[in-house]
SERO-4910 file (N, C-alpha, C, O; in steps of 0.05 Angstrom, whole numbers):
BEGIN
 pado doro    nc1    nc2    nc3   cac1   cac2   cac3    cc1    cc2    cc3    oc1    oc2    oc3
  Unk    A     17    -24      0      0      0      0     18     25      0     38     27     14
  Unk    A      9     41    -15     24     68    -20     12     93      3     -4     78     14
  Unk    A     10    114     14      3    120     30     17    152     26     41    156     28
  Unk    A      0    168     21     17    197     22     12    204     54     -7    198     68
  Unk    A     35    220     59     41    219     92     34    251     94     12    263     93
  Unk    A     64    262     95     61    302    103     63    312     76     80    305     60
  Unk    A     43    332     71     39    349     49     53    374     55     46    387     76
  Unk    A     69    383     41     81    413     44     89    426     16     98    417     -5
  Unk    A     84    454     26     92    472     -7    112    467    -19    130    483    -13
  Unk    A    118    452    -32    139    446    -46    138    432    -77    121    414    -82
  Unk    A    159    442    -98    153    431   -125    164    405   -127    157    392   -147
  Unk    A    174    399   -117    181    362   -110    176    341    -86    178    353    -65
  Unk    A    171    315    -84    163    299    -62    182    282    -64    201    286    -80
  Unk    A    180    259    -46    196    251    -34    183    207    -32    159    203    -36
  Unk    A    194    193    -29    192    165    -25    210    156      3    232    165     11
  Unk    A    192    136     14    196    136     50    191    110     50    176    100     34
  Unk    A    207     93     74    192     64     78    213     55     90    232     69     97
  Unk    A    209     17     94    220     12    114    218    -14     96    203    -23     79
  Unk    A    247    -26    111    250    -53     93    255    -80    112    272    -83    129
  Unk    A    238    -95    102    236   -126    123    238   -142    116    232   -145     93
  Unk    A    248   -167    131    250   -193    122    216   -213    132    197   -204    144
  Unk    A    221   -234    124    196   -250    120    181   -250    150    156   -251    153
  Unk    A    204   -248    173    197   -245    199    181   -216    213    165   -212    231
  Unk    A    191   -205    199    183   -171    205    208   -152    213    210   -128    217
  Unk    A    223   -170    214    250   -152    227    263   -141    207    264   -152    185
  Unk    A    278   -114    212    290    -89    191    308   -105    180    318   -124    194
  Unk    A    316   -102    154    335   -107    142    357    -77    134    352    -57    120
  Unk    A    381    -84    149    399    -62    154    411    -66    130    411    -87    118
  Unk    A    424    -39    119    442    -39     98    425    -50     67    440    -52     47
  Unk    A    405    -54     64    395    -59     34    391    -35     10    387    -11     14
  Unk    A    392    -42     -5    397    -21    -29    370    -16    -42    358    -34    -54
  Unk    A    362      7    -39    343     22    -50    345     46    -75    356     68    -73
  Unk    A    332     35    -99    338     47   -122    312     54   -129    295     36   -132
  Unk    A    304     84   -134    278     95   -157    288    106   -174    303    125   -173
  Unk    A    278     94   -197    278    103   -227    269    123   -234    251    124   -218
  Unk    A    267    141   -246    241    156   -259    242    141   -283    262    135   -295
  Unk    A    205    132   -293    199    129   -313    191    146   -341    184    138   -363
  Unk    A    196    175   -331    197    190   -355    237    205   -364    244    212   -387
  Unk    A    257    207   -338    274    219   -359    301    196   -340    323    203   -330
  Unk    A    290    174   -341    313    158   -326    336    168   -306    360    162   -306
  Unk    A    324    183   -292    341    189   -265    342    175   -245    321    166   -234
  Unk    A    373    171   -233    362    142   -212    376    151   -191    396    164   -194
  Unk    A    363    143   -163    385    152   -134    378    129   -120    357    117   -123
  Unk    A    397    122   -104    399     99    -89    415    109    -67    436    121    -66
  Unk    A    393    100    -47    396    101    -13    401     67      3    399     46     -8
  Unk    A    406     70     20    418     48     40    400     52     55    396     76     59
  Unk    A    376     29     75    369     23     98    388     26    123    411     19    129
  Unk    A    365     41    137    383     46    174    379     18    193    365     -2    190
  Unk    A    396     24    209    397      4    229    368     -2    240    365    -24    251
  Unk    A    351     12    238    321      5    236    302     -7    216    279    -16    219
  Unk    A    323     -3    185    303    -17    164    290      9    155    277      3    135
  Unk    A    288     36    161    275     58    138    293     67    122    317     62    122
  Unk    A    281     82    109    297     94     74    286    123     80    273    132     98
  Unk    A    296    133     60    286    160     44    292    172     31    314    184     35
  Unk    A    279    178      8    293    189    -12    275    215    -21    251    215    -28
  Unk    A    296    240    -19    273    262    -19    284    284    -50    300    281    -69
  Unk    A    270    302    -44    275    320    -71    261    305    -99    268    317   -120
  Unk    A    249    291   -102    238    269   -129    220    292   -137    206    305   -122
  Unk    A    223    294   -170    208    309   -186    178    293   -192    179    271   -203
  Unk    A    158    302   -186    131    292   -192    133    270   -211    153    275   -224
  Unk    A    122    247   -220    124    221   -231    117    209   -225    109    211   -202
  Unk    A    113    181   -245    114    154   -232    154    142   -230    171    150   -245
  Unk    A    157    129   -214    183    111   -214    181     87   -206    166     81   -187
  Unk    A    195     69   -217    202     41   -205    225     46   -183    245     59   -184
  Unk    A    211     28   -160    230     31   -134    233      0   -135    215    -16   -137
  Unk    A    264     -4   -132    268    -39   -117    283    -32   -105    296    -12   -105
  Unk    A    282    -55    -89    298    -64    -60    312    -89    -54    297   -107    -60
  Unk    A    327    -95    -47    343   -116    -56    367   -121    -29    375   -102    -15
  Unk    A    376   -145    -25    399   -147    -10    402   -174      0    385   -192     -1
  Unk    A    428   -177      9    438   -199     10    422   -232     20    407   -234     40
  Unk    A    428   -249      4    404   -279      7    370   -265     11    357   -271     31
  Unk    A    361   -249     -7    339   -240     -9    328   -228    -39    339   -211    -54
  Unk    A    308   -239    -42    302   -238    -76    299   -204    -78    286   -190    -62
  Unk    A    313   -193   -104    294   -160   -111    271   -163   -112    262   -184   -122
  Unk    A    254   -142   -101    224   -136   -102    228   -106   -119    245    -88   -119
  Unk    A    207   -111   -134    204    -79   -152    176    -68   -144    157    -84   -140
  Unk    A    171    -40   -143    144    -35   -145    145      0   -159    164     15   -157
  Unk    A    113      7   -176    108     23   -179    105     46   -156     96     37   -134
  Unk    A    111     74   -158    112     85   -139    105    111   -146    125    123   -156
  Unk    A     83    126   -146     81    156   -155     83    178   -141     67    185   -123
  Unk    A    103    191   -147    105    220   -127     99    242   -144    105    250   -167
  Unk    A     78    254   -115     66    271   -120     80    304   -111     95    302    -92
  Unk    A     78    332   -122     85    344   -106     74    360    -84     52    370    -84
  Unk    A     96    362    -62     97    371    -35     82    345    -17     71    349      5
  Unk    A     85    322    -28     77    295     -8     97    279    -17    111    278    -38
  Unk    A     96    258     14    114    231     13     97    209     18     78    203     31
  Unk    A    114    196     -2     93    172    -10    110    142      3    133    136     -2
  Unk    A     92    128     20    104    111     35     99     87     20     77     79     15
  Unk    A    133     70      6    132     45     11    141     29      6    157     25    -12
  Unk    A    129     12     29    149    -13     48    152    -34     29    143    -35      6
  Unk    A    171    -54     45    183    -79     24    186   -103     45    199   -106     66
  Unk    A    174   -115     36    178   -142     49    188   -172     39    172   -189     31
  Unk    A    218   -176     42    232   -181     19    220   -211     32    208   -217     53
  Unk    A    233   -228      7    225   -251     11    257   -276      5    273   -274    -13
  Unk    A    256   -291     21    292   -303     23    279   -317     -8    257   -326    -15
  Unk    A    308   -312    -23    320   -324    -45    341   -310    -55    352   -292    -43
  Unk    A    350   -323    -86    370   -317    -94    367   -275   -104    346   -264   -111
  Unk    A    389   -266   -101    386   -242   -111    374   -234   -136    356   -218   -137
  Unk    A    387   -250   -167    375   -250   -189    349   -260   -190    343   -263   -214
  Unk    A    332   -267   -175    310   -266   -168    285   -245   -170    282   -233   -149
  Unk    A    277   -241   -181    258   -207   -175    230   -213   -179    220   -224   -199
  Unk    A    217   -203   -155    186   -208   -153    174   -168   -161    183   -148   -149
  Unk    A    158   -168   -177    140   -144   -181    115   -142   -163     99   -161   -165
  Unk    A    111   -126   -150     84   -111   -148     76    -84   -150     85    -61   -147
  Unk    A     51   -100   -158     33    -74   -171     20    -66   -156      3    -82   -149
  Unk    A     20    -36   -141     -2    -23   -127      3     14   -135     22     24   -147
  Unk    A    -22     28   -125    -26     46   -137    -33     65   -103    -34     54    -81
  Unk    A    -36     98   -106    -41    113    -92    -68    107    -87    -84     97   -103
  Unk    A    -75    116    -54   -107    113    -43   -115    143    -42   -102    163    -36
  Unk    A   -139    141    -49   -162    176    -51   -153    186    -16   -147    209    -10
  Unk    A   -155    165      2   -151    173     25   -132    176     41   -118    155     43
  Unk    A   -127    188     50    -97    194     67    -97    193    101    -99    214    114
  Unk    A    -94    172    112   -103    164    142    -86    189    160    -93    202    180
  Unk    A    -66    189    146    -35    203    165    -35    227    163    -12    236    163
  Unk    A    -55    246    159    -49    273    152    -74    284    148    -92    278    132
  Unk    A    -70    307    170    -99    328    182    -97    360    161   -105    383    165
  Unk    A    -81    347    138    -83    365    122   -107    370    104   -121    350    101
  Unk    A   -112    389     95   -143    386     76   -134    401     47   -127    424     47
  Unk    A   -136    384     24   -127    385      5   -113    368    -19   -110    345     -9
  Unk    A   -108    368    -36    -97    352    -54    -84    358    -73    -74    380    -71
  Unk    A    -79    346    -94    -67    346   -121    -82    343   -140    -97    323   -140
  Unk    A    -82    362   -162    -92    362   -188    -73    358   -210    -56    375   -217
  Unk    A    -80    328   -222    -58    319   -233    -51    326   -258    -55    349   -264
  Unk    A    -43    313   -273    -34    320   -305    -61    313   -319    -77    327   -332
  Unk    A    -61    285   -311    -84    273   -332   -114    287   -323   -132    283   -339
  Unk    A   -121    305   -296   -148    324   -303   -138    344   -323   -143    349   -347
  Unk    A   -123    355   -306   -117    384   -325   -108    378   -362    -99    396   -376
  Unk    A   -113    351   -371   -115    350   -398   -143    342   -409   -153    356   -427
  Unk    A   -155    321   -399   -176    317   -394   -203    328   -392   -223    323   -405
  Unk    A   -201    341   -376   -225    355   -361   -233    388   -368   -217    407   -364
  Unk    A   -258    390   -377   -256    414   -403   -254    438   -393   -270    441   -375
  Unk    A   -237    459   -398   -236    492   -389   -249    504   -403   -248    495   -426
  Unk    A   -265    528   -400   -267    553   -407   -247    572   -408   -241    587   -389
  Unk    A   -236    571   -434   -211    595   -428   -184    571   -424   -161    579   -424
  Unk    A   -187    554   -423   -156    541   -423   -147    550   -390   -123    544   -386
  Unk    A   -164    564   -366   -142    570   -344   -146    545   -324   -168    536   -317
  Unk    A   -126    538   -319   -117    511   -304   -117    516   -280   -112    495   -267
  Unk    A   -123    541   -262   -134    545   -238   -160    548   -233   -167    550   -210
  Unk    A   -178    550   -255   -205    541   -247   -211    512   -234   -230    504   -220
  Unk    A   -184    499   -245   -198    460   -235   -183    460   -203   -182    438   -191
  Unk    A   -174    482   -194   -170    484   -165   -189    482   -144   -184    476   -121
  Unk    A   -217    489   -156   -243    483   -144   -252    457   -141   -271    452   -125
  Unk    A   -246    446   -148   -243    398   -147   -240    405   -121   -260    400   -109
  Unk    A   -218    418   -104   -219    410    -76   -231    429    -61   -235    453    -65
  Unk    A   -239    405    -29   -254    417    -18   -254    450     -7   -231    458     -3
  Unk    A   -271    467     -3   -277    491      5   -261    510    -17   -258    533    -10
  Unk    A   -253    505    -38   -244    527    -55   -266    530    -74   -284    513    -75
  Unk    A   -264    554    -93   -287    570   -102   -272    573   -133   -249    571   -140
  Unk    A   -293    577   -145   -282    591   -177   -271    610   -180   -287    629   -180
  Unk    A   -242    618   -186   -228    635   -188   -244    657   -203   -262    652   -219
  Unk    A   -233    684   -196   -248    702   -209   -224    719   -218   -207    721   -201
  Unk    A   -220    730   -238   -200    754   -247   -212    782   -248   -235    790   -253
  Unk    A   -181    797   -237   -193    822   -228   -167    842   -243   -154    835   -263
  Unk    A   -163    866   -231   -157    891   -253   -125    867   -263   -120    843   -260
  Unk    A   -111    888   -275    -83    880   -280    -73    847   -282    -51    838   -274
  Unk    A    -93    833   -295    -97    807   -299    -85    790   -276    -67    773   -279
  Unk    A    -96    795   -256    -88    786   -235   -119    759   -229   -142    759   -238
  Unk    A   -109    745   -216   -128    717   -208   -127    710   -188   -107    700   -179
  Unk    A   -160    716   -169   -161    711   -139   -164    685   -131   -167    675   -153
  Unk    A   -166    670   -119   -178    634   -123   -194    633    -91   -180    620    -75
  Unk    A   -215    641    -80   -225    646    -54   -222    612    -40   -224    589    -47
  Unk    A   -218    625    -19   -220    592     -2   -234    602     22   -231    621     37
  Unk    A   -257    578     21   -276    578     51   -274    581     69   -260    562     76
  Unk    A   -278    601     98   -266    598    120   -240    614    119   -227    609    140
  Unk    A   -227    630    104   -199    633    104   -209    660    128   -229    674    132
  Unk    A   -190    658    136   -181    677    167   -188    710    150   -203    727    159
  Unk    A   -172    711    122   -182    739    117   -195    749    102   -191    767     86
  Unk    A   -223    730    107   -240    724     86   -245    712     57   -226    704     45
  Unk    A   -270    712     46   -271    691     24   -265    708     -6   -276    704    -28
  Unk    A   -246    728     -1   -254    736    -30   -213    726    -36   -196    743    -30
  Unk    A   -209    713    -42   -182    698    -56   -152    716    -60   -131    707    -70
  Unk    A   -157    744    -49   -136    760    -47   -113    743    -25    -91    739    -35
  Unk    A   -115    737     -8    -85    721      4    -81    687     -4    -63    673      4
  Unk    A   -101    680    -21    -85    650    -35    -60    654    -47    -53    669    -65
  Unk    A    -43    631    -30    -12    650    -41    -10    626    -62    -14    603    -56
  Unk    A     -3    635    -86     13    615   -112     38    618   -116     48    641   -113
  Unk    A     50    600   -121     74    592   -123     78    581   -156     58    583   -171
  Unk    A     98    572   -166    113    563   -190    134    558   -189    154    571   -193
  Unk    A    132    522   -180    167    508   -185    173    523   -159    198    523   -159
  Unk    A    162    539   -131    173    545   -109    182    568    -98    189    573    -75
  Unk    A    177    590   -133    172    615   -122    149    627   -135    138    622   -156
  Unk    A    140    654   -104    115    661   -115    111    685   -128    122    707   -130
  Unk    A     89    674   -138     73    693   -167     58    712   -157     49    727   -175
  Unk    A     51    721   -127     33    743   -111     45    756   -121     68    756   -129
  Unk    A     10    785   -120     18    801   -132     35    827   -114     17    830    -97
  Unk    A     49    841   -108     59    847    -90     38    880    -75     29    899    -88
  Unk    A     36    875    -48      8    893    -39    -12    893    -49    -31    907    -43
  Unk    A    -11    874    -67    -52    872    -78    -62    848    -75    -86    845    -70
  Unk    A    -43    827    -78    -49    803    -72    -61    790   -102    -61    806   -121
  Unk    A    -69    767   -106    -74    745   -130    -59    737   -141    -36    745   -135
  Unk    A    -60    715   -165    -33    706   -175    -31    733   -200    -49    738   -216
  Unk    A     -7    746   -199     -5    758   -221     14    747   -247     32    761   -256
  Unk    A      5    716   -262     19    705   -273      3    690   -290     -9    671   -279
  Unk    A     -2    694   -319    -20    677   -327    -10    663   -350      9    672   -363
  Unk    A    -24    635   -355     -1    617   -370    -24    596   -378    -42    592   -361
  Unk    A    -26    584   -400    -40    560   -407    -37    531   -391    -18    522   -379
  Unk    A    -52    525   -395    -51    492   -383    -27    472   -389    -17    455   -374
  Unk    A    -20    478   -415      5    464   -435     25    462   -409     28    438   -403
  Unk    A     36    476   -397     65    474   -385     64    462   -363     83    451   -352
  Unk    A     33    465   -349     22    450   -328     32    418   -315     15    400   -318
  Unk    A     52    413   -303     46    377   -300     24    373   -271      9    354   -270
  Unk    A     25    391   -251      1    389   -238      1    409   -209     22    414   -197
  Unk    A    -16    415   -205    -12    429   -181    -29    417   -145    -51    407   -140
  Unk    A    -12    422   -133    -19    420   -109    -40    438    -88    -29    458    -78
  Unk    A    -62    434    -82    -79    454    -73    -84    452    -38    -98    433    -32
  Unk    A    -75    468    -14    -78    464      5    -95    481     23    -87    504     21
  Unk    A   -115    478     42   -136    497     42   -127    498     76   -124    521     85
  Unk    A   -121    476     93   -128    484    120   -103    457    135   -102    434    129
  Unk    A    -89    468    150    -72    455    167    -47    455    142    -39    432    138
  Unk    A    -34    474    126    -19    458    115      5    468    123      6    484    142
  Unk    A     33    458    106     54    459    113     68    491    121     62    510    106
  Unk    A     82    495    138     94    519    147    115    529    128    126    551    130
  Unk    A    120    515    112    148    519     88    129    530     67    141    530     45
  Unk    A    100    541     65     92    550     46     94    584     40     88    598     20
  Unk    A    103    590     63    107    616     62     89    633     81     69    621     90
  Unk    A     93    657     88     63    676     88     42    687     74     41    705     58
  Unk    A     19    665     88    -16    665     76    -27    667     93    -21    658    115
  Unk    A    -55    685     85    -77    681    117    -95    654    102   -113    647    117
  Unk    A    -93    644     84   -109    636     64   -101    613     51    -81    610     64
  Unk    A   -101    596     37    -98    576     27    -74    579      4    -66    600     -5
  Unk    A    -66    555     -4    -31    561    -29    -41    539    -38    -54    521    -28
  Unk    A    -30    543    -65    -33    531    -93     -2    527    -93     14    543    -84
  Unk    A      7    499   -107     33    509   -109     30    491   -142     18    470   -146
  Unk    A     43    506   -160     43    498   -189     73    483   -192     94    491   -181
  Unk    A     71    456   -213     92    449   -220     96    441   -249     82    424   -259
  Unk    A    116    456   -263    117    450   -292    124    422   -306    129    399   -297
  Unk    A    123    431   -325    125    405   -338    154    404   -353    161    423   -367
  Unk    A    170    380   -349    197    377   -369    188    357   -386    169    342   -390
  Unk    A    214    364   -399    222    337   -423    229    306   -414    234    306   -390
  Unk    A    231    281   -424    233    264   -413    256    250   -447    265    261   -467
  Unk    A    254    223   -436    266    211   -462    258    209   -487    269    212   -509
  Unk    A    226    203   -479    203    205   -511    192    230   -514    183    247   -499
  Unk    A    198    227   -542    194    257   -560    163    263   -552    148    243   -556
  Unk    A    153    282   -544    126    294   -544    120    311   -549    136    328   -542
  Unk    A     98    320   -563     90    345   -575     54    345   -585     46    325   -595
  Unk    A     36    367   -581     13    366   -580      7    396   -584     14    413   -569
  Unk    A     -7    400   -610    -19    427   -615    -52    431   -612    -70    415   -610
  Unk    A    -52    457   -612    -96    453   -604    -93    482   -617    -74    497   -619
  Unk    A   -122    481   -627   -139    512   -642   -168    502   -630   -180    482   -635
  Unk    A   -173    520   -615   -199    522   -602   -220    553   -614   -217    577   -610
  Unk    A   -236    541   -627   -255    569   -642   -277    568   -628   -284    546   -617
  Unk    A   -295    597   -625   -316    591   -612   -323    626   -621   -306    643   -621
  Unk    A   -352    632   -628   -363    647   -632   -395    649   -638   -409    629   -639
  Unk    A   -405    673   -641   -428    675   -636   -455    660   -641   -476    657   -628
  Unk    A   -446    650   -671   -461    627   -687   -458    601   -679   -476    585   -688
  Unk    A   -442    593   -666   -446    573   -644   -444    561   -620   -437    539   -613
  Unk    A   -456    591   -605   -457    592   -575   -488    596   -572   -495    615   -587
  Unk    A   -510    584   -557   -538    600   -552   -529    618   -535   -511    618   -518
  Unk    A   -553    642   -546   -554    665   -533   -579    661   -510   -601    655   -518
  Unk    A   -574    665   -484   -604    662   -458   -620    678   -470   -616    701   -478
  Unk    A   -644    662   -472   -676    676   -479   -676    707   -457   -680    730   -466
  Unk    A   -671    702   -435   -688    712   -415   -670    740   -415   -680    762   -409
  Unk    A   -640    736   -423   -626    767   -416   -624    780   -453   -609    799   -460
  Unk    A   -638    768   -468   -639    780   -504   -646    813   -493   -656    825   -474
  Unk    A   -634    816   -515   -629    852   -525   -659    852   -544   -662    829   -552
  Unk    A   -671    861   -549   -681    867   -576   -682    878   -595   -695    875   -616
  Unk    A   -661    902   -583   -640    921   -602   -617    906   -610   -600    913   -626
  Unk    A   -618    885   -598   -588    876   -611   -589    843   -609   -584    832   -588
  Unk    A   -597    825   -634   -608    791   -621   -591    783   -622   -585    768   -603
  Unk    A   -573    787   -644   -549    766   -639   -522    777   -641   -507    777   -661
  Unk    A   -514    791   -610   -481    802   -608   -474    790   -617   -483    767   -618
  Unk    A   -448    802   -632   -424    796   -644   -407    780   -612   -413    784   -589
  Unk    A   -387    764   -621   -374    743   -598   -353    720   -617   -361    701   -631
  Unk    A   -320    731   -613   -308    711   -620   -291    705   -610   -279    725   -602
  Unk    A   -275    679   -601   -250    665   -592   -229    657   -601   -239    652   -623
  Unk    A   -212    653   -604   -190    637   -622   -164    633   -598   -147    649   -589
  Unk    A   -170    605   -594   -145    596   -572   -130    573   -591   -141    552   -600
  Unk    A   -109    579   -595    -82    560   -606    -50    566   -588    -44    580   -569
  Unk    A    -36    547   -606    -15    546   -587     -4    517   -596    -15    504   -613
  Unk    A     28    507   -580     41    484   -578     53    476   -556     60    493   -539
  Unk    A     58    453   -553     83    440   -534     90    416   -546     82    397   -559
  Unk    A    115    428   -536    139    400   -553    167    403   -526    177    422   -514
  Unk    A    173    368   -527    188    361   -492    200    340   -504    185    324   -516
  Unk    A    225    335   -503    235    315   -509    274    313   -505    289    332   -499
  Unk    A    280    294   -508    315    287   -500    325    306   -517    318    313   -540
  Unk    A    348    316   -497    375    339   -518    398    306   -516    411    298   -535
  Unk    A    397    292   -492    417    276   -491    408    252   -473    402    256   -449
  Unk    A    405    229   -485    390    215   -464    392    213   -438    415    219   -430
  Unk    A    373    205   -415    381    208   -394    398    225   -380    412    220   -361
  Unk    A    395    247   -394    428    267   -378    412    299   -380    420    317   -364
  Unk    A    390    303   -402    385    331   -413    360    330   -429    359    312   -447
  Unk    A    345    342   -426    308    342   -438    308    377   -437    319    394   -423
  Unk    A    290    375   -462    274    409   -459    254    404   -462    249    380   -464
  Unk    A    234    424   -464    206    427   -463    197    462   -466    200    478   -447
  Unk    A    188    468   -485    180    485   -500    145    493   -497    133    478   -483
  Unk    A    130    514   -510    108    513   -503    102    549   -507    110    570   -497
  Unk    A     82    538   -527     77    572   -536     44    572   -553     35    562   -574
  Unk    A     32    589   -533     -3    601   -537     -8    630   -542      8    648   -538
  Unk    A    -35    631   -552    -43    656   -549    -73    654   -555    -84    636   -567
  Unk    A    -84    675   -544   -125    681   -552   -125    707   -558   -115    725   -545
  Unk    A   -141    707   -586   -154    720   -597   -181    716   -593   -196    697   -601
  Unk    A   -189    747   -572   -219    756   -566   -226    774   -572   -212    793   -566
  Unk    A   -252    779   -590   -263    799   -607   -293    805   -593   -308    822   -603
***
């Protein structure tokens, strides 16, 4: 079982656990390796005299983690880190030969027993998925509990209100962040930073009890994390049209000086992410614009 533990503002997380033999007792000194499965980066830690690990700083992903050590078969498992959480998990090796390797498959739980934090992660696959108005990727910040539909205000600034916040509900002290520094606007407050979904790999949304490393907020933090390049070439373009002839106009608020305003959109753009040198160097690129008439 995978288990996200402490959530804190941060653009990277971390993998935690503890390693045992068939009895339950720590296994000291065993070798702990996570992969990343998008740009093959690998770090390997050693078990304590108690049998835990840790391996921190991990860029958002999935990775293969094994564990392995002496007269004891490798165990491999899927492992997804998320950012500003640690994701717990354990190994319970089983006696055989080393060249030996058993897989398991397990996945992250909706629920989190270990943490009186309130909030979550909005991952890659909503924020591609899941349809915007406008392409802004902090509207789907409202998925979690007690946050509200961002509203934009003068100087393209974007409030995101959260329920209950100490200095009230209108979204001026939600502090945002990017990769770990923030985008507030300075004495006015909102994110003053606006950017398409494209560069997005997912953001972290925390409303109540959360981490002290997020900075000064009376109010809830967003913390955004971009997206890199990996080994496989990727790239995805969009043209989004939308105008007056095929949007309904509400019966109830019609002009009758005027039936059918004029109303047009035009959102396009690209992203392209891929190896400069394998395993060693990735870019990722990414360029939009809207035309509103």
């Amino acid at each position: 079982m995978l288990i996200g533990l402490a959530r804190a503002q941060a653009p990277t997380g971390a993998i935690a656990g503890a390693v045992r033999d068939p009895s339950g007792a720590a296994v000291v000194g065993g070798q702990i390796k996570a992969v990343s499965g998008a740009t093959g980066l690998a770090r390997t830690v050693v078990s304590s005299g108690q049998g835990n690990y840790s391996i921190p700083a991990l860029l958002a992903g999935e990775y293969e983690v094994s564990a392995e050590a002496p007269s004891f078969q490798r165990l491999v498992r899927t492992v997804l880190v998320e950012a500003g959480a640690t994701t717990t998990a354990d190994f319970a090796l089983r006696v055989g030969e080393v060249t030996e390797s058993v897989t398991v498959d397990a996945a992250s739980p909706q629920m989190h027993y270990d943490s009186h934090t309130v909030g979550g992660v909005v991952t890659h696959s909503q924020i591609e998925d899941l349809p915007l108005n406008g392409r802004g990727f902090l509207e789907l910040a409202k998925l979690e509990p007690g946050v509200q539909p961002p509203s934009r205000t003068s100087s393209n600034r974007i409030f995101v209100p959260v329920l209950g916040a100490p200095g009230g509900n209108n979204g001026r002290g939600t502090r945002v962040t990017v990769d770990g520094g923030s985008i507030m606007a300075v004495g006015n407050g909102g994110s003053a930073m606006g950017f398409s979904q494209e560069p997005v790999q997912e953001f972290q949304v925390s409303t109540v009890n959360f981490d002290l490393s997020t900075g000064p907020t009376f109010s809830g933090a967003i913390n955004v994390v971009t997206r890199s390049g990996g080994n496989d070439l990727h790239g995805a373009a969009f043209y989004f049209f939308r105008d007056h002839t095929l949007g309904a106009y509400p019966a109830l608020s019609r002009d009758p000086a005027n039936p059918n305003p004029f109303f047009q959109r035009r959102q396009f753009g690209f992203a392209l992410g891929g190896p400069i040198r394998h395993d060693r160097l990735f870019f990722f690129t990414n360029w939009s614009a809207m035309r509103a008439l």
